[in-house]
MARFI-360058 format. One record per atom (N, C-alpha, C): chain; x, y, z. Coordinates in steps of 0.05 Angstrom, whole numbers, plus 5000, padded with zeros to 4 digits. Atoms other than C-alpha are relative to their C-alpha. Last residue first. Layout:
N
   c      x      y      z
   A      X      Y      Z
...
// end
This chain:
228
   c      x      y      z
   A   4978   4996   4974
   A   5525   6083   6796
   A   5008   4978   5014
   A   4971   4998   4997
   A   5506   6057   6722
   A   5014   5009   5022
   A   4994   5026   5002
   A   5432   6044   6732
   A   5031   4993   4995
   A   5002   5019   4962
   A   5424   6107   6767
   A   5001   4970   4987
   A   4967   5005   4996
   A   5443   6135   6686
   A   4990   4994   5032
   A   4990   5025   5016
   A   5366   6132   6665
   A   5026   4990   5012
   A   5016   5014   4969
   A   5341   6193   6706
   A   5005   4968   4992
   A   4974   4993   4998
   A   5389   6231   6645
   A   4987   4973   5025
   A   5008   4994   4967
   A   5321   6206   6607
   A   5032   5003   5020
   A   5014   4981   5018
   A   5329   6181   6532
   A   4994   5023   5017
   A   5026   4993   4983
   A   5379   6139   6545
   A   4983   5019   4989
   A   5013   4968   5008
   A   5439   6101   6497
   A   4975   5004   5019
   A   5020   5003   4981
   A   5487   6049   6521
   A   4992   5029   4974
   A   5010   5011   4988
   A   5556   6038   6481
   A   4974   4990   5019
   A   4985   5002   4968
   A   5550   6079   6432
   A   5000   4979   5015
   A   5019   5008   4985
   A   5549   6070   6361
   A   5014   5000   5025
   A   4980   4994   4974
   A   5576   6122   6308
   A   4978   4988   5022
   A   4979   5023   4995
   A   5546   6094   6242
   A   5020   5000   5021
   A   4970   4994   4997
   A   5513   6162   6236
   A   5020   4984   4993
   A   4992   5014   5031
   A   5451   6136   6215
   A   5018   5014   5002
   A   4978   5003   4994
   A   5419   6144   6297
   A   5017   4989   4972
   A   4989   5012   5016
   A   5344   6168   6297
   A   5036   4993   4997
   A   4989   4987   5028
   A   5326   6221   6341
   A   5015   4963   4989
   A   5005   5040   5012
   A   5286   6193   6413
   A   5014   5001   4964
   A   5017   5004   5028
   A   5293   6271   6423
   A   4994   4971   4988
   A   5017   5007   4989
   A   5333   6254   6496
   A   4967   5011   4977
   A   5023   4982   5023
   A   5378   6225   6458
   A   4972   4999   5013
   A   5030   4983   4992
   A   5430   6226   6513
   A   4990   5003   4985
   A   5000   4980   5012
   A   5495   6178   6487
   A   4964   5006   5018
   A   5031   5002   5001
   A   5524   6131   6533
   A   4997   5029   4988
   A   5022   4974   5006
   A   5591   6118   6519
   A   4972   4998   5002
   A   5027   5015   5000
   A   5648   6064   6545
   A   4982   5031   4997
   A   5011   4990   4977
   A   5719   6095   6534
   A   4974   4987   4991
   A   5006   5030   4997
   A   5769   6074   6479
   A   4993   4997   5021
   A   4979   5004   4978
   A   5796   6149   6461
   A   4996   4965   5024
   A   4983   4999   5003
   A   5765   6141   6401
   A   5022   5001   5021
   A   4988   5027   5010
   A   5707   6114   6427
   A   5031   4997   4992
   A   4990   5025   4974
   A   5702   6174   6478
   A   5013   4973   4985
   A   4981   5002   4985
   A   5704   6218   6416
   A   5014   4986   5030
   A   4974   5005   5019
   A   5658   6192   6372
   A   5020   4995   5021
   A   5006   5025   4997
   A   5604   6193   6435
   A   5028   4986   4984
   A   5000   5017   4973
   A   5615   6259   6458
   A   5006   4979   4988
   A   4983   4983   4974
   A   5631   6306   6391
   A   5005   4981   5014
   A   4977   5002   5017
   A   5601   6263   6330
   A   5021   5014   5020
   A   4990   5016   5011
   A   5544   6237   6367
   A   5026   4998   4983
   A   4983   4997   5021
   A   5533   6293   6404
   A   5008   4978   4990
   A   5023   4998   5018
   A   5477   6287   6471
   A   5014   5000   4962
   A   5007   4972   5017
   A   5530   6265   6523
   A   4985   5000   4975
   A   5030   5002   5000
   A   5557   6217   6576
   A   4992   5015   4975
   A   4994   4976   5014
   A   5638   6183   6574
   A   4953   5003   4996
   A   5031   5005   5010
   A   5627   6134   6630
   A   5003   5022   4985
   A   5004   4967   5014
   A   5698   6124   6657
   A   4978   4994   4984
   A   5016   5001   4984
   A   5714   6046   6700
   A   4987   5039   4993
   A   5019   5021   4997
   A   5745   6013   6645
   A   4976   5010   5019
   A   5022   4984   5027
   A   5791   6083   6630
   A   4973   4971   5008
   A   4998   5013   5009
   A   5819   6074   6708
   A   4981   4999   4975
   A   5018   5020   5010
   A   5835   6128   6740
   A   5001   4986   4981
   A   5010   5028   5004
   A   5879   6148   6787
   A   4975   4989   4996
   A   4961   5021   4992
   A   5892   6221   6787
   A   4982   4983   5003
   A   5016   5009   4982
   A   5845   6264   6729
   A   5015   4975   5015
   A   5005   4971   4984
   A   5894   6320   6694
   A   4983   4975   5026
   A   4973   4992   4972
   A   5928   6265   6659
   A   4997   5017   5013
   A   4983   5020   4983
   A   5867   6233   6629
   A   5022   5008   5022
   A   5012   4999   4985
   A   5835   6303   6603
   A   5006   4979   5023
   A   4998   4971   4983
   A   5889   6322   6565
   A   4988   4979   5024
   A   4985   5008   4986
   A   5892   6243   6530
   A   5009   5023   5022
   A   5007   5013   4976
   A   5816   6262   6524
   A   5028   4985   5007
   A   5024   4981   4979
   A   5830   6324   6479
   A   4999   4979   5025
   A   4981   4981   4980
   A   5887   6288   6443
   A   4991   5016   5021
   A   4992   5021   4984
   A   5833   6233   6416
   A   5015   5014   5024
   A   4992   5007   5005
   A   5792   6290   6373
   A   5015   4985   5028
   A   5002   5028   4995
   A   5717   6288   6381
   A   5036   4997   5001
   A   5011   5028   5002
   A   5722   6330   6424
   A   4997   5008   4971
   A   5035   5015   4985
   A   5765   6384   6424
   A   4992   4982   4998
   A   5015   5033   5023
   A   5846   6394   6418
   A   4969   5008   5012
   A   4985   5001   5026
   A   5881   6468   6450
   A   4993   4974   4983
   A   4985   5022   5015
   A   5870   6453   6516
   A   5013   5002   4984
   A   4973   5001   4985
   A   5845   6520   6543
   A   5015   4984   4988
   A   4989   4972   5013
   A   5792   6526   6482
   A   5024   5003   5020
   A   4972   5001   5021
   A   5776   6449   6495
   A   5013   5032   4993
   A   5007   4977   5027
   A   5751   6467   6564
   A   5025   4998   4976
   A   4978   4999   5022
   A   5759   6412   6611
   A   4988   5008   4974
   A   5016   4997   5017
   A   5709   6419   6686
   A   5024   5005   4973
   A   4981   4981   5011
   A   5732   6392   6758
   A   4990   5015   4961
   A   4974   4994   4989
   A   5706   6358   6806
   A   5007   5018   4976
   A   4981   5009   5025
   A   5635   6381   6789
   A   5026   5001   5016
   A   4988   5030   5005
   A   5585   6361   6848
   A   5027   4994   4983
   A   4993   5015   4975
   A   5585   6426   6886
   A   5006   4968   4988
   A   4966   4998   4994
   A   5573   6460   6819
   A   5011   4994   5020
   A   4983   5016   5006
   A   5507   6433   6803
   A   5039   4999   5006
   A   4999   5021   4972
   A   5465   6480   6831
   A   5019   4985   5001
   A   5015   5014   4995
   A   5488   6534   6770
   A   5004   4988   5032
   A   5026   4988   4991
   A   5524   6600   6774
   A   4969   4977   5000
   A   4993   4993   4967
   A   5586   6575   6776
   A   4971   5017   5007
   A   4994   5016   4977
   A   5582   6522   6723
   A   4993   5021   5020
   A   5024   5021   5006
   A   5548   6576   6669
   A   5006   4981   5027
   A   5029   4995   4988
   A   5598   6632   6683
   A   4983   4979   5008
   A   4992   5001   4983
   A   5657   6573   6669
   A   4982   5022   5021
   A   5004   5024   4977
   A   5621   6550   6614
   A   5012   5001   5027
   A   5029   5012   4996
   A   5608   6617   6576
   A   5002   4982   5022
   A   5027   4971   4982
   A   5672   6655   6598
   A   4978   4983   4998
   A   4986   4995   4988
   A   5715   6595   6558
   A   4981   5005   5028
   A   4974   4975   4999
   A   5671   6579   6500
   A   5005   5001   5034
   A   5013   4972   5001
   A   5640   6511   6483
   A   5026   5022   5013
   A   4992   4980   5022
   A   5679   6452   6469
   A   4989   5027   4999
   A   5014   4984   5030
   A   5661   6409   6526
   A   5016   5013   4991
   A   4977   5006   5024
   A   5683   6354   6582
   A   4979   5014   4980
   A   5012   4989   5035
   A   5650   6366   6648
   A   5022   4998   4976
   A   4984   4988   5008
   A   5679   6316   6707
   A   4976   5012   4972
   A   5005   4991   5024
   A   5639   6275   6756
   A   5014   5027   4987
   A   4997   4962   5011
   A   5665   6241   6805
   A   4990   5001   4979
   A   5003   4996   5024
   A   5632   6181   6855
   A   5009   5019   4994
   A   4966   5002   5005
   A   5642   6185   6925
   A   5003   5003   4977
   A   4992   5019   4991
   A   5564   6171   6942
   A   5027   4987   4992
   A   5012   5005   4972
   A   5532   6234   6943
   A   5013   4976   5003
   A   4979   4997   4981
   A   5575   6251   6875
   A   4994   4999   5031
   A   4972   5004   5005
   A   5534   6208   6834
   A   5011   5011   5021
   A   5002   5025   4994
   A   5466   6216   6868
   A   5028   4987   4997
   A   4988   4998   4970
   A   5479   6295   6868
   A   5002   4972   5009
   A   4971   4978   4998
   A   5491   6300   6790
   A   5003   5001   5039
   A   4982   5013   4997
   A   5428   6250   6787
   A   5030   5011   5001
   A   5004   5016   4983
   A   5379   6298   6822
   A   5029   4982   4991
   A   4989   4991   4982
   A   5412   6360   6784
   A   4997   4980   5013
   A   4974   4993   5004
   A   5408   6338   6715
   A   5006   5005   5029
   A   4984   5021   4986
   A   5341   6305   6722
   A   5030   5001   5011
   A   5024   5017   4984
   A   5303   6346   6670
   A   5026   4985   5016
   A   5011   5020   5009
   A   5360   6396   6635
   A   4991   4975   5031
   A   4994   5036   4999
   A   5388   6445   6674
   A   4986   4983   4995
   A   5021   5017   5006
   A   5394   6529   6660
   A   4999   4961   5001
   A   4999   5026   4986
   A   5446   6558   6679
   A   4976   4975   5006
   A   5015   5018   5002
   A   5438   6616   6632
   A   5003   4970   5007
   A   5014   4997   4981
   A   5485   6669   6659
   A   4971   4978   4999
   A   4983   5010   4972
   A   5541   6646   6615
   A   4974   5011   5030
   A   4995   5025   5000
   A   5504   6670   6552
   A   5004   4977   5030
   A   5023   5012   5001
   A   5488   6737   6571
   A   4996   4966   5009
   A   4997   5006   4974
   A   5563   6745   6578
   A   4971   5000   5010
   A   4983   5019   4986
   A   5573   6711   6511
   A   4992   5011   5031
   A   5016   5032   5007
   A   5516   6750   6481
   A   5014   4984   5015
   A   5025   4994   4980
   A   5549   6822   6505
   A   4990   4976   4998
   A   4999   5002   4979
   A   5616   6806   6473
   A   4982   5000   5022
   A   4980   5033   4983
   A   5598   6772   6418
   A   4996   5016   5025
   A   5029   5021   4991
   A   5546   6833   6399
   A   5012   4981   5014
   A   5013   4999   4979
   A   5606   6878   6412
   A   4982   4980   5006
   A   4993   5012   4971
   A   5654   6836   6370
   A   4986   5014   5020
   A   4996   5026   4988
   A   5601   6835   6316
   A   5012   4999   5022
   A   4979   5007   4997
   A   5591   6908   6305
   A   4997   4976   5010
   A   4985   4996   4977
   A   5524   6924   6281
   A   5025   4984   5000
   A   4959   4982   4990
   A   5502   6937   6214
   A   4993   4992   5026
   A   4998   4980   4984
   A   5428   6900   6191
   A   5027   4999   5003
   A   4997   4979   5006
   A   5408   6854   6126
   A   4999   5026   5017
   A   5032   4987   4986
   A   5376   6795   6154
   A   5010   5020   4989
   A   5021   5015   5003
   A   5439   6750   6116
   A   4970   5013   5003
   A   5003   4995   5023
   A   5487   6796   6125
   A   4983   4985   4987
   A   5001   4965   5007
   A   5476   6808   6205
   A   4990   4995   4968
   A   5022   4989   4997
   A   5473   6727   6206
   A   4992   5027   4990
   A   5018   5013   5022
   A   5536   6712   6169
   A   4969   5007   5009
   A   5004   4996   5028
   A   5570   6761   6204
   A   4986   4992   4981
   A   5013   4972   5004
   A   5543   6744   6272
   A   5010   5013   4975
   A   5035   4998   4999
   A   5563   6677   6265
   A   4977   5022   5000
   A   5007   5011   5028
   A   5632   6695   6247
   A   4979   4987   5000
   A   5015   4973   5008
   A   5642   6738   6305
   A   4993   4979   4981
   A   5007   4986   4983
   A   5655   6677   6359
   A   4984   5020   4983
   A   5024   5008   4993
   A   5661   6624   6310
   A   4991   5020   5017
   A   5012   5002   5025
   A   5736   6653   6289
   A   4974   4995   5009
   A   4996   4974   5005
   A   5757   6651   6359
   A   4991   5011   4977
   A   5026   4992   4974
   A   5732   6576   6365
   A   5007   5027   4995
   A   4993   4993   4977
   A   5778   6564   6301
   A   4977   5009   5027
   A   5006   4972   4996
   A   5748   6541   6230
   A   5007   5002   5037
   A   5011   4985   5026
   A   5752   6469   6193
   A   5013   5040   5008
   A   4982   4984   5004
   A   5779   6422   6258
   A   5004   5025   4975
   A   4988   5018   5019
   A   5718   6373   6248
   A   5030   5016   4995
   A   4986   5028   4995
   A   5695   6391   6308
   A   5014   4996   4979
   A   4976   5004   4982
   A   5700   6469   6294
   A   5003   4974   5000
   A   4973   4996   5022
   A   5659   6457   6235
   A   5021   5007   5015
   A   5001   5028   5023
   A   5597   6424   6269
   A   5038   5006   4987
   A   4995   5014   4983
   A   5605   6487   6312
   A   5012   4974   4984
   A   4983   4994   4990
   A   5595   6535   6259
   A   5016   4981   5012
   A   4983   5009   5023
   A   5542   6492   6226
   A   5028   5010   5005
   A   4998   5024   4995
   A   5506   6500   6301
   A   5015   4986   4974
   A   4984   5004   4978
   A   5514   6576   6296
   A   5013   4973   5009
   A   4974   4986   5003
   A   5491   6587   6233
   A   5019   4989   5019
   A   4987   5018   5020
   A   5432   6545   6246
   A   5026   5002   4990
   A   5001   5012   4997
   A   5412   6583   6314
   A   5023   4976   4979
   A   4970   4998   4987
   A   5424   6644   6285
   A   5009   4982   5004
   A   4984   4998   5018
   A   5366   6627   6234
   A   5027   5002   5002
   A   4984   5025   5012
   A   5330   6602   6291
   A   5016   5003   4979
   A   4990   5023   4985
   A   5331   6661   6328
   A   5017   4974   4990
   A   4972   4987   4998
   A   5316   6702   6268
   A   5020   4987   5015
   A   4989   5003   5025
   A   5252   6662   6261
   A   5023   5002   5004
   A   4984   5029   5000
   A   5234   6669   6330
   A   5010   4993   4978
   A   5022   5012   5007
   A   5228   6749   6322
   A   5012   4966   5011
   A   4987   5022   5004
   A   5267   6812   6349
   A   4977   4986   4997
   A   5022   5011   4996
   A   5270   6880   6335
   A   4993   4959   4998
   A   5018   5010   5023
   A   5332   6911   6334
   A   4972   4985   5019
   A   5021   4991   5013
   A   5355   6958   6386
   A   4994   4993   4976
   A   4993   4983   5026
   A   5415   6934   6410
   A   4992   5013   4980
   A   4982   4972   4986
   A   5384   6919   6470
   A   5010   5014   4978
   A   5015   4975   4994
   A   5333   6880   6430
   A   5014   5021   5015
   A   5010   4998   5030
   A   5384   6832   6399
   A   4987   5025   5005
   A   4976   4988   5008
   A   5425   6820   6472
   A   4984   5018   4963
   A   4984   4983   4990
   A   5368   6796   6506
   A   5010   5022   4984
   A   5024   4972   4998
   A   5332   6762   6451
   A   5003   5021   5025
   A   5005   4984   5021
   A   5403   6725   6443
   A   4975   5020   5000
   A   4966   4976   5010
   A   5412   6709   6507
   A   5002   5016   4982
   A   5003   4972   4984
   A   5343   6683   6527
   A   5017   5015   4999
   A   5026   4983   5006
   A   5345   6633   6462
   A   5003   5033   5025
   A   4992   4991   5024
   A   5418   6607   6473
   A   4967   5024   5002
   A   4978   4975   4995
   A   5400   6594   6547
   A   5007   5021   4974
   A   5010   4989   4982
   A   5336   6551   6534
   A   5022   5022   5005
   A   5021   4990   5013
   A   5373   6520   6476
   A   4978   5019   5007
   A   4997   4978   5014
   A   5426   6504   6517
   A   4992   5013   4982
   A   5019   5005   5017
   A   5396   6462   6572
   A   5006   5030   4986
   A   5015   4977   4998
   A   5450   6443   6611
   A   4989   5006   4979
   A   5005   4998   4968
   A   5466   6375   6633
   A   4988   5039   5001
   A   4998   5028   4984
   A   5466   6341   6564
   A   5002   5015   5038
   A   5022   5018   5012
   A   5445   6394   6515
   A   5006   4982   5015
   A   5025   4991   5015
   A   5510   6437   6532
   A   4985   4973   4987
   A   5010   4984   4981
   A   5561   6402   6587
   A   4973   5009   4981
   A   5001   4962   5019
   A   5582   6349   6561
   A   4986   5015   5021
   A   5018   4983   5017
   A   5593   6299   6621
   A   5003   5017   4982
   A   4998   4972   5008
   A   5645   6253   6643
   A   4982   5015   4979
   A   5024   4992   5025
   A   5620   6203   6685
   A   5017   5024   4996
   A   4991   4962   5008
   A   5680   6177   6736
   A   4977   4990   4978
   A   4999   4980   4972
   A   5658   6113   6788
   A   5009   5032   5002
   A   4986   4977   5003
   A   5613   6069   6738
   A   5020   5009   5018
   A   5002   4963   4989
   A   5576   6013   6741
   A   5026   5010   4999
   A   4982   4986   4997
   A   5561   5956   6691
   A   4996   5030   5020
   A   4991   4977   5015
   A   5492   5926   6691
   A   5027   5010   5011
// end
C-alpha cells in the first residue's frame, strides 16, 4: 500500500463531527432566543443550510451571504421575527465551541504526526467557527497548519484553492499528499482537480453515482494506518 507523509483533512464530517456541533448550537442559540425548539426545525435548518453550502461550492452565493441567508429562509419558512445577524452571530460562536471528534480522529491524528508526518486542515467553513473549533479541540498539537477558503478567496472543489494551499506548505511533493474527506464534490473533486491522490470517508457506507472517483475510499478514519 502507498504511504503518505502530508494528509490534508476536511475538517467538518471528517475529523469533526459536525452534526453533533451543528445540533447543540442551534438548540442553544434557538431557545435563548426564546423560541421553542424541536428536531424537526433542526433538520429543516439543517437542509437549508447544507443547499446553502452545496451552492457556495459551486461558486452560486458568497460565504457572507450563507451566514444570514439561512436564517431567512428558515425564520420565513416556520413563520417567526428575529434578527438574523444576531442569530448568526450567537450560533457561529456557539458553533466554534463544538469540538467535537469523529470515532478515531484523535488516535490517528496523533499516529500521523507521532512519527514526523503533517497534517494540514483544508475547509470551507467559516472563519471564527474553525479556528474556535481547532483550538479548543485535542487535536491541535498535531495540525501544522489549517486553510480557510474564506481567507483565500477560492474553495474546494475549485483548483486555485489547493494551488493557495501548495505554496503556503514548504517542500512538498503532490505524489506524496493524501487529500482525506467525507464531500465528494468539495474534498475528493477537488484534490483530483488539483491531481492529488483521495481517499474519501464514507463513513455512512452511502452509495457513490456521482461519477467523482476517489482514489481509496474508508468507512473507518482507523482505516488511514495503512497509508502512514
Amino acid at each position: 500500500m502507498k504511504k503518505y507523509d502530508v494528509f490534508l483533512f476536511d475538517a467538518d464530517g471528517t475529523l469533526f463531527d459536525f452534526n453533533l456541533a451543528e445540533a447543540c448550537a442551534f438548540k442553544t442559540v434557538y431557545e435563548k432566543c426564546g423560541f421553542f425548539y424541536s428536531d424537526e426545525i433542526l433538520k429543516r435548518y439543517s437542509d437549508i443550510n447544507e443547499q446553502l453550502w452545496k451552492s457556495f461550492e459551486r461558486s452560486e452565493i458568497s460565504i457572507d451571504k450563507i451566514k444570514t441567508e439561512r436564517f431567512v429562509r428558515l425564520f420565513k419558512e416556520i413563520g417567526i421575527h428575529y434578527d438574523e445577524y444576531d442569530f448568526n452571530d450567537r450560533y457561529v460562536i456557539e458553533l466554534g465551541k463544538g469540538a467535537f471528534l469523529i470515532d478515531n480522529a484523535k488516535e490517528i491524528c496523533e499516529a500521523i504526526a507521532g512519527i514526523g508526518k503533517k497534517i494540514y486542515i483544508i475547509t470551507n467553513g467559516i472563519t471564527k467557527v474553525q479556528v474556535a473549533r481547532l483550538g479548543f479541540s485535542t487535536i491541535k498539537e498535531c495540525v501544522s497548519d489549517i486553510f480557510i477558503s474564506e481567507l483565500i478567496g477560492f474553495q474546494k472543489p475549485d483548483v486555485r484553492y489547493f494551488e493557495h494551499v501548495f505554496l503556503n506548505i514548504p517542500n512538498v511533493e503532490k505524489e506524496k499528499v493524501l487529500v482525506v474527506g467525507d464531500s465528494l464534490t468539495a474534498d475528493i473533486k477537488g484534490g483530483i482537480n488539483a491531481g492529488l491522490d483521495t481517499c474519501w470517508f464514507n463513513e455512512k457506507k452511502a452509495d457513490n453515482s456521482s461519477g467523482i472517483l476517489p482514489t481509496y475510499e474508508i468507512n473507518k478514519l482507523s482505516e488511514l494506518t495503512q497509508f502512514i
